[in-house]
N, C-alpha and C positions, 0 to 999 in steps of 0.2 A: 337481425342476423348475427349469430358469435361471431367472436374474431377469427376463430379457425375456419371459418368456411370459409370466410372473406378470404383471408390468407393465400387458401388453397387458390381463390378466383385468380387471384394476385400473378402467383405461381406460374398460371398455364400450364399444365401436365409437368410439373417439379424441375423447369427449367431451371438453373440458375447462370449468374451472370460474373464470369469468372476474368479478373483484370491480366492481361498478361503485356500490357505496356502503358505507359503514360502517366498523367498526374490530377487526372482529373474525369469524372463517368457521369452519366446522366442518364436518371430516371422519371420519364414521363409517364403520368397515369392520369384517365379520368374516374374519378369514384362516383358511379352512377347512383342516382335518387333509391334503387331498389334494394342496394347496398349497403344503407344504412339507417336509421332510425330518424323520426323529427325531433328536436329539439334537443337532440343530445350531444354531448362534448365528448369528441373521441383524442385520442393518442397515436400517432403514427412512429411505427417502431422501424427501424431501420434493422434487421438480422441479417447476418453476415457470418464469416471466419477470416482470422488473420493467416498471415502466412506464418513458417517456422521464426525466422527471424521479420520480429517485430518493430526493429530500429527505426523505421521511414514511418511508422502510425504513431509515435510517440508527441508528435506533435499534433495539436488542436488541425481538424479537417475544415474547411470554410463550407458552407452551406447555405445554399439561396433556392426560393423559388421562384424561376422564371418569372411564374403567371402573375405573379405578387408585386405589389409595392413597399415589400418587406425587404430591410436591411437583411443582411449578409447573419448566419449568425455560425456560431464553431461548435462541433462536436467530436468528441474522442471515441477513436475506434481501438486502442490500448488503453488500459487505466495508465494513469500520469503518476509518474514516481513522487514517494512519500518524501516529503522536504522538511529534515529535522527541525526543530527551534530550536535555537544556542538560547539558553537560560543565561543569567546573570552569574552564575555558579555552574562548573563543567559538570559537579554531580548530579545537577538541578533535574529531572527530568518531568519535563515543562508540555511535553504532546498532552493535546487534549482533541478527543474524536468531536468536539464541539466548534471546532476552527475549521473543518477540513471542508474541502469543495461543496456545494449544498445546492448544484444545480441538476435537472437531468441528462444533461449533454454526457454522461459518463457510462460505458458502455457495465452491462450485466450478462453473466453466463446464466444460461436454461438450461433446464434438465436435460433437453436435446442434443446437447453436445453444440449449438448454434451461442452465438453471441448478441445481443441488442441492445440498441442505446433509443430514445425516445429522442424524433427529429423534429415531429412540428405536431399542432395541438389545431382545431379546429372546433366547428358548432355547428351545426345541422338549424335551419329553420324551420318553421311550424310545417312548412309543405318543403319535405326537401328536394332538394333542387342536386344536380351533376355539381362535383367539385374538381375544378382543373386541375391537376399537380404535377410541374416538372420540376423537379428536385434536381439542382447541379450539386455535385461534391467537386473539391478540388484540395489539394493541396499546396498551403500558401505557399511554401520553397520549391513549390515545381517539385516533389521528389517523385521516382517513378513509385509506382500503388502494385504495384507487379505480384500478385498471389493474391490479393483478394478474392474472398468468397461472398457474392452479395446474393442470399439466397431471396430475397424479396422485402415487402412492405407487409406490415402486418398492424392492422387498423383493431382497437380497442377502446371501449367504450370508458370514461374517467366518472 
């Protein structure tokens, strides 16, 4: 099955899940055996939109799955400000795009005018099987999340 159908599954008729208090949201799914392929390695995209002012997402979001014995891990729903290098010399200019963050916790614009960051990575076995997912976000300073747009989960194949 594409990702876009999945998506759509995802969705239930283009609801989406819109924050208007608090510092922390929670998404439970089960990804059913029919829903996906055996033996394959998918990607779970988190798509979303920020509010106008972006100040409270500029810090890393914490992120766990319930169902898991998996540590805590952080991802960014604003890309994180660019942090000059002081060279040895003020005129030195010393950025190299080879230093800079190199994981996928780091959110991307689509064509859709939607925003996504890649949350968790998974593997399907030879006979697949239902996979649990309750995905907590929180933010570590408690700050409120207030305008988020969380239009859903969007599973693709790596």
């Amino acid at each position: 099955m594409d990702h876009i159908t999945f998506f759509l599954l995802v969705l239930k008729f283009g609801e989406v899940l819109v924050i208007t208090g608090g510092y922390k949201f929670q998404i439970p799914r089960r990804i059913e055996s029919q829903e996906v392929s055996p033996e394959t390695t998918y990607a779970a995209f988190l798509v979303f939109k920020l509010p106008q002012d972006q100040s409270t997402f500029e810090a890393p979001i914490e992120m766990y799955d319930a169902n898991a014995d998996s540590k805590e891990s952080f991802i960014y729903l604003a890309s994180p400000p660019h942090t000059p290098v002081i060279g040895p010399k003020f005129e030195e200019n010393t950025y190299n795009p080879l230093n800079r963050y190199k994981g996928n916790a780091l959110p991307q614009q689509r064509t859709d005018g939607w925003m996504e960051v890649e949350i968790w990575q998974f593997k399907t076995k030879t006979t697949p099987e239902s996979v649990p997912m309750d995905l907590k976000f929180e933010h570590p300073r408690k700050k409120n999340l207030k305008g988020l747009i969380v239009q859903g989960i969007e599973l693709r194949p790596i």
